[in-house]
N, C-alpha and C positions, 0 to 999 in steps of 0.2 A: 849904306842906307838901304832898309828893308823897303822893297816895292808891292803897295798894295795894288792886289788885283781892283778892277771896279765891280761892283755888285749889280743886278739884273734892278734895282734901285735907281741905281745911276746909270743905267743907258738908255741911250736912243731908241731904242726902239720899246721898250717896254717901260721905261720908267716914268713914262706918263700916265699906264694903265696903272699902275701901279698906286700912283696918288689918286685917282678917282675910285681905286677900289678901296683904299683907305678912309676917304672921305664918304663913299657909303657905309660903311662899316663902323664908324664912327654915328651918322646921323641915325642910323640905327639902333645903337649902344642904350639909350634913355627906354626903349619899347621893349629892348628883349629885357633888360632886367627888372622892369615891370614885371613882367610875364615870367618872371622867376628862371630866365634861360641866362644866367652868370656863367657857369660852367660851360656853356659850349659857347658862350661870345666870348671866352678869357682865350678856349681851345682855337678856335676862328682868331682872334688876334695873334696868337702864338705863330698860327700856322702862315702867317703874314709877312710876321716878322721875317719866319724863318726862308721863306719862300725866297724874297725881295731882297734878303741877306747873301742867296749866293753866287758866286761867280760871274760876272757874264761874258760868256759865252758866244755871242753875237757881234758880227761887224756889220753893219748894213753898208751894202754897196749897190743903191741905187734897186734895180728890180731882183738884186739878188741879196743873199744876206751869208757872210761865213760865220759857221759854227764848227765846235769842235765834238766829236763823239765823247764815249765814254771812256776809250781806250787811246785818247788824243789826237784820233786824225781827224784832218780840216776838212769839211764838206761844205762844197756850195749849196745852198737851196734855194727856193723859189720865195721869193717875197710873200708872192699872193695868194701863196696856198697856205690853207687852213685844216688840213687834213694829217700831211707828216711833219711840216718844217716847226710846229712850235713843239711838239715832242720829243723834237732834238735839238730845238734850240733853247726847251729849257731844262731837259736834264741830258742829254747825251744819248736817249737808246731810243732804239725803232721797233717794234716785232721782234721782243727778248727771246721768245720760242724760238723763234727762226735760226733765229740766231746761234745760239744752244746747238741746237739741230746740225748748220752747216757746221761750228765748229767743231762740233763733235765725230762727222763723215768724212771730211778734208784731212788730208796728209799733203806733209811739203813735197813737190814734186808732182804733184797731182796735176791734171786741167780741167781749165772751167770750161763749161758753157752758160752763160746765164740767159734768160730769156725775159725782156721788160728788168732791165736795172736800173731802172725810175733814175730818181740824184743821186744814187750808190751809196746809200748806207750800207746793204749784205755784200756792195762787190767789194770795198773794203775791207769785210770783215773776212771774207774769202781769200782775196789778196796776201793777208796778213795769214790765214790758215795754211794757203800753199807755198808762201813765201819764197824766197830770190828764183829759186828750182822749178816755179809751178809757170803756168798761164792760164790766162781767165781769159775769154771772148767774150764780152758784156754787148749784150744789144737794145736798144735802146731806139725805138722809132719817131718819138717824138723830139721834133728841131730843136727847140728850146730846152727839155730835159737833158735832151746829149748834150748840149753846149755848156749844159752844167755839170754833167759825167766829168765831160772832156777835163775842164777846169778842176775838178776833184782829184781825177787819176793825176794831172800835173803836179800839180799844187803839195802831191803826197810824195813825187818822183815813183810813180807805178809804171810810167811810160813801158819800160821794157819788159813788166809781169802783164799787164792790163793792156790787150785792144779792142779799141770801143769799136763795133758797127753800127755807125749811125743809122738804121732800119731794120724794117719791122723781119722778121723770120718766118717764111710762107714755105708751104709747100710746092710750090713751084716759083720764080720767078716774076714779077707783078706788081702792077700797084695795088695797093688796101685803103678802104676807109674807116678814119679811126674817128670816135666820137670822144668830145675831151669836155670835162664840167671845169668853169671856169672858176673856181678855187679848189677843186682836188684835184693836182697833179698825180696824186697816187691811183687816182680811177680812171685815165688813158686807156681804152678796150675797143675793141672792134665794134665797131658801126654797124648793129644790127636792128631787127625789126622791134625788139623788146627794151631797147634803150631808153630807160627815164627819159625824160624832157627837159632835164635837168642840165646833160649833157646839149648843151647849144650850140656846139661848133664842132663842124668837122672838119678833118681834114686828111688827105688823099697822099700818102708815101711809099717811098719805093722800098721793096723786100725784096728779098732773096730769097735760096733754098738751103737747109742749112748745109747740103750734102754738097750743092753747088760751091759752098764759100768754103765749107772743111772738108771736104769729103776727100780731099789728098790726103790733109792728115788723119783721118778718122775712120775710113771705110763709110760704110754707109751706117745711118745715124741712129736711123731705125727700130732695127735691128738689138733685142736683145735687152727689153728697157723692164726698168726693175723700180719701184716706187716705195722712197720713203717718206710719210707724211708726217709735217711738224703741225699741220693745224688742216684737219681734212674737210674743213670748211670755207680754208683760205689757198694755202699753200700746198704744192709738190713737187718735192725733190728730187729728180730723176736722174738715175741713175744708169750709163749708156755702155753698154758693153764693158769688155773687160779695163776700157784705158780709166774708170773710175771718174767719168766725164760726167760732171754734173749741170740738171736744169733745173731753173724755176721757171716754173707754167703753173695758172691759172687753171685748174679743173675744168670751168664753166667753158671757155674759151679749147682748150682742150680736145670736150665732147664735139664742138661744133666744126673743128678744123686744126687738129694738131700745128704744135709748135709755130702759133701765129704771134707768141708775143702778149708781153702783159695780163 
């Protein structure tokens, strides 16, 4: 007996949006084609159909929710956020460029450094770039985001490729204040004077130095960094001496105090 998947129709978590978005679309229907707009309400219902029709992709589990990527690995996400987790919970991809980008500079055997890998959509995808041979150091400052790293790297068996440092990445040892907007998890950044208002909570964690936590295996970190840009208004991908150690850093953050994380 053939096993149907369930469609983003019939789930929990979206297939209630789903019927009230039907149901405008419908009370609707009598005015656009008044208005001689047939052709884009036939296109708009198609696009409905086809939407609601695929897979899903979603388990909600209470404040978290599992989805699957493009390339089939399981990622925890954040219930509450509205910013990455429905982009991946309803087709599978995060920051395609990005993405592009690291797979394209990664080789197996390689190591990471990542810096802010939010839920870990790109350490995955790194993971899988540098494969059994490689390691990734993923760091991740916020409680709640690492708790859902953690759970992703498990959940994938990355344990012995993938370790998470639950904290932020400073240049000296220390705590930091990090300002967090409470439905983007993906906007996590240093607590500074310019901070929208938007971001209403803060909160105070402990970092490191990166030389301090690697600097056995790495020399010093510093030393010898080389920048390739996947999107030079979001992202940079740094490139750290000759071991082909890669970071993602935030430009803005960056300027203001190297390799602080997110």
């Amino acid at each position: 007996m053939v096993s149907v998947m369930p469609t983003l129709r019939d789930s929990a978590v979206f297939g209630a949006a789903f019927e009230r978005l039907a149901a405008a679309i419908a009370a609707l229907a009598p005015q656009a084609r008044e208005a001689g707009l047939d052709a884009r309400l036939t296109a708009l219902e198609a696009a409905l159909v086809q939407l609601e029709s695929l897979p899903d992709r979603v388990v909600p589990l209470g404040d978290r929710v599992l989805a699957l990527t493009h390339a089939g690995q399981r990622i925890f996400l954040d219930a509450a956020d509205i910013g990455i987790t429905p982009h991946i919970a309803l087709t599978g991809f995060w920051e395609a460029p990005v993405e592009r980008l690291l797979r394209r500079l990664l080789r197996p055997g390689q190591t990471v450094i990542e810096i802010g890998a939010n839920m870990g959509y790109h350490t995955l995808a790194m993971a899988e770039a540098i494969g059994p041979t490689g390691h990734l150091h993923a760091f991740e400052a916020h409680p709640r985001t690492a708790a859902l790293l953690a759970a992703t790297i498990t959940v994938n068996g990355l344990d012995p490729r993938v370790t998470l440092h639950a904290m932020a990445a400073l240049e000296a040892a220390g705590e930091v204040e990090f300002a967090e907007h409470p439905t983007q998890c993906g906007g996590f950044h240093l607590a500074v004077a310019t901070t929208p208002d938007t971001f209403t909570a803060r909160i105070r964690v402990p970092g490191a130095a990166l030389d301090q936590i690697l600097g056995a295996e790495f020399g010093p970190i510093k030393n010898g960094v080389d920048y390739n840009t996947a999107n030079e208004n979001e992202e940079v991908i740094v490139k750290v001496k000759s071991q082909l150690t890669m970071c993602r850093l935030n430009p803005l953050s960056l300027a203001r105090q190297p390799c602080q994380g997110n």
